[in-house]
N, C-alpha and C positions, 0 to 999 in steps of 0.2 A: 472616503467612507470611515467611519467611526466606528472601530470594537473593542466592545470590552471585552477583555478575558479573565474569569475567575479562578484564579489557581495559576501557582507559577513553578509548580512540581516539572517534571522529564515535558509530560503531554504538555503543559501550557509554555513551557519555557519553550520548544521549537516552534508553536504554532507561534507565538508571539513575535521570533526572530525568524519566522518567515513572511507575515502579514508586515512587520513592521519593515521591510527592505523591499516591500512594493509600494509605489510613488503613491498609489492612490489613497492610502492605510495611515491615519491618524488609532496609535492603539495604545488604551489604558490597561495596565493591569492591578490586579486585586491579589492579596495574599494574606494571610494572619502573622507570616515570617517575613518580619522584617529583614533578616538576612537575605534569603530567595531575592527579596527584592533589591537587596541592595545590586546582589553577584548580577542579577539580569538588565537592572539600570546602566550597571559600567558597561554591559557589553554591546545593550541598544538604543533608539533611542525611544525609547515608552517614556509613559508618564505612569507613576502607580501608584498605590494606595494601600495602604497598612490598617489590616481591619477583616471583621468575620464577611463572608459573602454574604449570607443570609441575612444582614443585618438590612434593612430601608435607608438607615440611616448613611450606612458605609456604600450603599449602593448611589446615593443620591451625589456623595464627594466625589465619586467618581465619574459623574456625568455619565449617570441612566438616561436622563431626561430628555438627554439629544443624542444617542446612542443610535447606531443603525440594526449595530449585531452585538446580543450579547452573546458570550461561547463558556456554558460552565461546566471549570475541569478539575474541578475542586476535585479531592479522595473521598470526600461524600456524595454517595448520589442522593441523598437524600438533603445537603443541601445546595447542590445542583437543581433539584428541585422545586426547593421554597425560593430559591433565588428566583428563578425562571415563572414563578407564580406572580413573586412582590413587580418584577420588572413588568408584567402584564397589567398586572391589577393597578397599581399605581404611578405606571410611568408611560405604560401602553406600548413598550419597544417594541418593532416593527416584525423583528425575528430574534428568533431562542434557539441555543442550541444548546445541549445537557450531555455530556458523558455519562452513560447510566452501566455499572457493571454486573449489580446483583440478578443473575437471572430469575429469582424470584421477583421483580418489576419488568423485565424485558417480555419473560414469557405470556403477557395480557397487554397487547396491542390497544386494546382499549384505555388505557390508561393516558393514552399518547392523543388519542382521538381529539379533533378539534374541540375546544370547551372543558376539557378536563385536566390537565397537570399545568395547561398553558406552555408545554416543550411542543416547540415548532417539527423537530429534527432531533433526534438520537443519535447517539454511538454507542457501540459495547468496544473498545478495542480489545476484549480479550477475545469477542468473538470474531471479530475481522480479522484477528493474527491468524487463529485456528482456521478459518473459514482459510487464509494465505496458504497455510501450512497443509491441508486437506490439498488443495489444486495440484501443489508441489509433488505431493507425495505419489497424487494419483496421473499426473506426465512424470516420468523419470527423464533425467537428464536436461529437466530444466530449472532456471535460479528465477527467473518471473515471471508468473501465469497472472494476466490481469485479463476482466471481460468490460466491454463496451456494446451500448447499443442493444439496454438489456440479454447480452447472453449470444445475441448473433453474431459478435464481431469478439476476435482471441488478441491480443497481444502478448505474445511466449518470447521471454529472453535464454536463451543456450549457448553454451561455449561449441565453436567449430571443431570437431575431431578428426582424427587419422581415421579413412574409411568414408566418411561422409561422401556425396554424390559432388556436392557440390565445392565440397573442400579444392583450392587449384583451379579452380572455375573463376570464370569472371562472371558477375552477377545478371549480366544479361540473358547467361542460359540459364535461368531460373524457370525463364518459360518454356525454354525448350524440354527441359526435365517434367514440368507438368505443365502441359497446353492444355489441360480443363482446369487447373485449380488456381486461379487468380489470386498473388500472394505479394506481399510489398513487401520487400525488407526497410523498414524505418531509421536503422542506426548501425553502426559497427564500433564496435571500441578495439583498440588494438593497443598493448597496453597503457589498459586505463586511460585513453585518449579518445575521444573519438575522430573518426576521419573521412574525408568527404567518399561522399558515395557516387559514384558513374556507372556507366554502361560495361569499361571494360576496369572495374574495382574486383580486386581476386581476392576470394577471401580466400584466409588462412590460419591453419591450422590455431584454434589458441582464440582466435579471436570471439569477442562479445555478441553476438549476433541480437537483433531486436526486429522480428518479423513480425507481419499482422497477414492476418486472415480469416475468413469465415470461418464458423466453429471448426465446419464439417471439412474443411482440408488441411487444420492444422498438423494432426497424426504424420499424411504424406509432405507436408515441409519439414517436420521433425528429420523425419527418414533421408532427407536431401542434405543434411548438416551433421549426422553423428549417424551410427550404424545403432540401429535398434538398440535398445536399452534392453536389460533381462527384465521380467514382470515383478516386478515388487510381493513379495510373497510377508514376510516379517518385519515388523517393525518394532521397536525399543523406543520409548516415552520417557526421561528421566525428568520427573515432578509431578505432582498429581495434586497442584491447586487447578485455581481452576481453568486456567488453559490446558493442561494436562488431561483432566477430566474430559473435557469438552471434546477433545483432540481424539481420545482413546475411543471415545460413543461413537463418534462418525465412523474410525477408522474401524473397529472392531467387526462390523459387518463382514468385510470385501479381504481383512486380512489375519494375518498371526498377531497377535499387540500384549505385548509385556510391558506395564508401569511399575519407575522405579521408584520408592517414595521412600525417605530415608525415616520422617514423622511417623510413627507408629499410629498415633490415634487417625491421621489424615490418611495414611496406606490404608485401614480398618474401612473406613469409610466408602474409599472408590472400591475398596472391594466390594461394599454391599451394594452401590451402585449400580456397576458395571458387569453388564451382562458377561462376554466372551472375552475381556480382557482377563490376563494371569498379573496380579499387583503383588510385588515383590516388595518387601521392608528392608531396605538398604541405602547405601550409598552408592551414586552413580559414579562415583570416582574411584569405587575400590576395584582394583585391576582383576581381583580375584574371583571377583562375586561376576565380572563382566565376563571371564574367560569360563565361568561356571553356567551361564547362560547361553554360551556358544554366538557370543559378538561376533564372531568371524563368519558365520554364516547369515547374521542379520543384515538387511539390505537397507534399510532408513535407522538412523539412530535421531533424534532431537531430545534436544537438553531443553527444558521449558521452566526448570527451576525460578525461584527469586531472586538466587543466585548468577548473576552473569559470568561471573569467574568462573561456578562452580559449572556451570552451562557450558562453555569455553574449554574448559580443563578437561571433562567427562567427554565431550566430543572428539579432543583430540585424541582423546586415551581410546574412543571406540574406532575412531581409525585407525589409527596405528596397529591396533589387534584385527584389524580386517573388514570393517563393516567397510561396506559400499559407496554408501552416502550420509554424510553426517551434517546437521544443522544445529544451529543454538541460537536464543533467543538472546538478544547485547541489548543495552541501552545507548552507550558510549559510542559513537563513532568512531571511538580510534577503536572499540575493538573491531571492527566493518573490517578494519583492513588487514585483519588474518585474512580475510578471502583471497586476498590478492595473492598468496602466496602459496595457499591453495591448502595449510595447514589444518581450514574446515571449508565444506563445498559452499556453504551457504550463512550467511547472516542476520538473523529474520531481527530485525529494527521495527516495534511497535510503534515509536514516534512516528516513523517515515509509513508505514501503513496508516497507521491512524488520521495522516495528514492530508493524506489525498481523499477521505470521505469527509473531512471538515473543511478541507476547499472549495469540493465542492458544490456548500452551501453556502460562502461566504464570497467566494469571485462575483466580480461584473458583467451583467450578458448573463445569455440563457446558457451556464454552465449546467451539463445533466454529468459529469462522471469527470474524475480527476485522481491518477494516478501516481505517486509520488518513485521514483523509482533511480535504481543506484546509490542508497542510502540520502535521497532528498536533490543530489546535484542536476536530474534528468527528471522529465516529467511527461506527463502525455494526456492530453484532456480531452471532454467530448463536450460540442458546443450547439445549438443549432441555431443559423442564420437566419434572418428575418428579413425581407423585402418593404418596401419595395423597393427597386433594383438601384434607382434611382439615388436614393437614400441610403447605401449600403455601399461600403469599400470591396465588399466579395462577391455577392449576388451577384449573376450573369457574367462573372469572369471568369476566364480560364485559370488553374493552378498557376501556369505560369508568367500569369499578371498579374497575378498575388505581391503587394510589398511584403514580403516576411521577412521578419529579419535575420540573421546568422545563427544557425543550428537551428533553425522551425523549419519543420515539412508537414503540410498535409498527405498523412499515407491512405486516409480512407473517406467514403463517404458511402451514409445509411441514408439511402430515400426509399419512402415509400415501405420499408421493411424490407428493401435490397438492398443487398451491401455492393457497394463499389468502390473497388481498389483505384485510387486517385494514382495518376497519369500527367503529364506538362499541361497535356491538352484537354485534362476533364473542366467540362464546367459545371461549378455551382449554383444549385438552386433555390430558391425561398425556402424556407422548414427542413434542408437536407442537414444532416447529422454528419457534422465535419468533426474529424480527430486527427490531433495536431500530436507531431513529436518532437518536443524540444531537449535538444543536448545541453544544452545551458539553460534552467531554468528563471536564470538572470532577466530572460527578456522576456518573461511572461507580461510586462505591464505595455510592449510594445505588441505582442499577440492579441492582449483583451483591447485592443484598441481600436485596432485593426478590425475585429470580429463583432464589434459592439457598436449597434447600430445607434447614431448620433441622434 
């Protein structure tokens, strides 16, 4: 498959060095910096192009012509845009896909309509972080809340605690703890590893857990892995562009929410905004103005700054003085791995969210939903099979005649708009809505292969 990507900033630099390490993925990129381009050539292997995206001309060098997916991730949405127009009008590309962030274009759906901007497929990543960070906030005591299967199927990641039902357990009495609520554990990581899963697997204390289930029993599998969580009552926001903003409107209904903004004219602002948030003109770093707000009693802190240092810094500083739960928004990978040490609970990675809604428009097969997850090394997709059975490596097999390869399980299957939690012995059906967990995202091009009917 042939894509092109425009823009080789954070967002297009992983997309590219994740499309470009699947076998099937022939991938050009576009940039106006020559640099960008050079640092992303030595490390994969693209081909690219030095040049405005909007241009016809820069688009045509780069092989629009025979292109299957453009993906533009320009800083402009606006020429994200004209690109994804000129690539319609004059080259006819198959599919378009446009990062769009101004919510003044997002909030008029019609824009997007067939026949009019010519964008096949949108992103806001500023509002799918929020949209991340909103899930978080509202499970306590978990690090990944992803949905499947429009909204009836939960994938929740949580650390195993002292107390938990099932902590010291081996994983077979999952069902004896709830014989009505049908629940798969998908993954265990123990440190930072993951490790095979059986009948008589004990989890423990510390460990990664990655369970799936229907919406409505997630809550009681929570309760079987960690002792209740307090209720989230107050929250602290430290930044108020526009994730910040975004983040405070949702939360503001259901809870306490103080934004910190250190920009005078930008704090000015979300105050006029923002209905029931309290926006405070400061620095989220300064220890004094934190202990002046009583951090010690706030239960969520997030650093959503520009800042990732300053994001990183301000969270450690709200834990330490007492908050409960702290997150910060990284670009960087290596900062991901303060988690592991537990310095901040959470690492919220825009790339790695953003990556799994741009998947899953660009995978082969009827991919509906693609989650990127453990800062990109683990993933978990939702696909659905086509018959006839005949013609099909999965259709009319049992799971456990599945070739999958090393770290794929299917944990679930959506038919008919029922969720069924997969089994050795379940069989798959034509049109069922299969979701796969891969621990090594490595063999994703051995999973689409497998699932994609010849």
């Amino acid at each position: 498959m042939k894509v092109l990507i425009l823009g080789a900033g954070q967002v297009g630099h992983s997309v590219a060095y994740q499309l470009a390490h699947e076998a099937a993925n022939e991938v050009t990129v576009v940039d106006i910096n020559e640099e960008l381009l050079r640092d992303l050539q030595g490390r994969i292997d693209v081909r690219t192009v030095t040049g405005n995206a909007a241009f016809p001309s820069v688009l045509e060098a780069a092989g629009v012509a025979d292109t299957d997916i453009l993906v533009a991730l320009t800083s402009s949405d606006e020429v994200n845009m004209v690109a994804c127009r000129i690539a319609q009008t004059l080259f006819h590309t198959p599919k378009k896909i446009a990062r769009i962030r101004a919510p003044e274009y997002t909030l008029h759906p019609r824009l997007f309509a067939e026949g009019a901007l010519a964008v096949d497929a949108w992103i806001s990543p500023e509002q799918l972080v929020t949209e991340h960070i909103e899930r978080l906030v509202h499970n306590p005591g978990t690090f990944q809340v992803v949905d499947f299967a429009d909204g009836r199927v939960r994938l929740v990641g949580m650390l195993a605690r002292r107390g938990g039902l099932l902590v010291g357990q081996q994983l077979r009495t999952l069902r004896d703890h709830m014989p009505n609520a049908d629940a798969r554990i998908a993954a265990i990581y123990r440190a930072s590893r993951p490790i095979d899963l059986e009948g008589d697997t004990v989890v423990q204390e510390g460990d990664e857990i990655f369970f799936i289930a229907a919406r409505d029993y997630i809550r009681r599998v929570m309760s079987e892995l960690q002792r209740d969580e307090d209720r989230v009552r107050k929250v602290v926001i430290a930044g108020g562009g526009n994730i910040g903003q975004r983040l405070a409107r949702r939360l503001e209904k259901d809870y306490q929410v103080k934004l910190i903004e250190r920009d005078p004219r930008r704090a000015r602002r979300a105050a006029e905004q923002l209905e029931n948030t309290i926006v405070l003109h400061g620095d989220a770093q300064d220890e004094a103005l934190l202990i002046e707000e009583n951090i010690d009693s706030t239960d969520v802190f997030v650093g959503v700054t520009n800042s990732e240092e300053a994001n990183v810094l301000s969270a450690m500083l709200a834990k330490r003085l007492g908050t409960r739960r702290v997150m910060a928004l990284v670009n960087r990978p290596s900062y991901g791995e303060l988690m592991e040490n537990r310095s901040i609970d959470i690492a919220i990675s825009p790339q790695t969210i953003t990556m799994g809604s741009l998947l899953a428009h660009v995978r082969r097969g009827d991919v509906v939903r693609v989650h990127s997850l453990r800062l990109g090394s683990a993933e978990a997709l939702e696909t659905v099979v086509h018959g006839p059975e005949e013609r099909s490596r999965v259709v009319g097999r049992r799971i456990e005649e599945l070739n999958l390869p090393f770290g794929a399980r299917v944990v679930t299957l959506v038919r008919n708009e029922k969720v069924i939690i997969a089994h050795h012995d379940t069989r798959i059906e034509a049109e069922d809505h299969v979701i796969v967990f891969l621990t090594d995202r490595r063999q994703i091009d051995a999973v689409q292969r497998l699932f994609h009917s010849p």
